[in-house]
Steps between C-alpha positions, in 0.01 A plus 500: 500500500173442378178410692498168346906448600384554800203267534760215353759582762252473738345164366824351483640597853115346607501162281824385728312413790216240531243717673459747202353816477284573806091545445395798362348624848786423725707696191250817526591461902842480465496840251281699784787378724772612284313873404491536911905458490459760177319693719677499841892559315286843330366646799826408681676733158238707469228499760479605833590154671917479490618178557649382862894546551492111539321417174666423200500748175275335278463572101217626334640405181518089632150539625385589138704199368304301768163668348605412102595103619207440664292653204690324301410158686094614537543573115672192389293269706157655343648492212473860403769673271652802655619676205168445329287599856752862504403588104148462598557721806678759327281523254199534708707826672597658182124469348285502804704718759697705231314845571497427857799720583650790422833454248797687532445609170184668562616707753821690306 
């Protein structure tokens, strides 16, 4: 699915209800909220911090959905093309950064 099937998922699951898409600040809010979940179900996997016996097993995977949909809403309600915003960021990594690190190439 592309960037922009996304966005249009997300803009029509939105333009049901009334209230709309919420302001871009209380969007930016609700994204720090949802990389802290990211970030709690990784060091719970990964980190040093396992999870209670009592807590649920959560899914990094569904917090990184949770991530893309509320880009997705931040994007669509700027108005800001995701597919187009990604070129533009690739791009700048595989002109600017390119040298940056060491390819597996180089090192055979």
């Amino acid at each position: 699915m592309s960037l922009r099937a996304v966005q249009d998922r997300v803009d029509a699951y939105i333009s049901q209800f009334r209230e709309g898409y919420f302001t871009p600040m209380t969007l930016v809010v609700r994204l720090t909220e949802e990389l802290g979940e990211l970030a709690r179900e990784v060091n719970h996997h990964f980190g040093e911090k396992p999870k209670k016996s009592d807590e649920p097993e959560g899914s990094i995977a569904l917090e990184l959905g949770d991530l893309l949909f509320v880009v997705a809403c931040l994007a669509n309600r700027l108005d800001i093309d995701l597919d187009q915003a990604f070129a533009d960021v690739m791009n700048k990594f595989e002109t600017r950064d390119k040298n940056r690190w060491t390819r597996i190439h180089d090192e055979m």
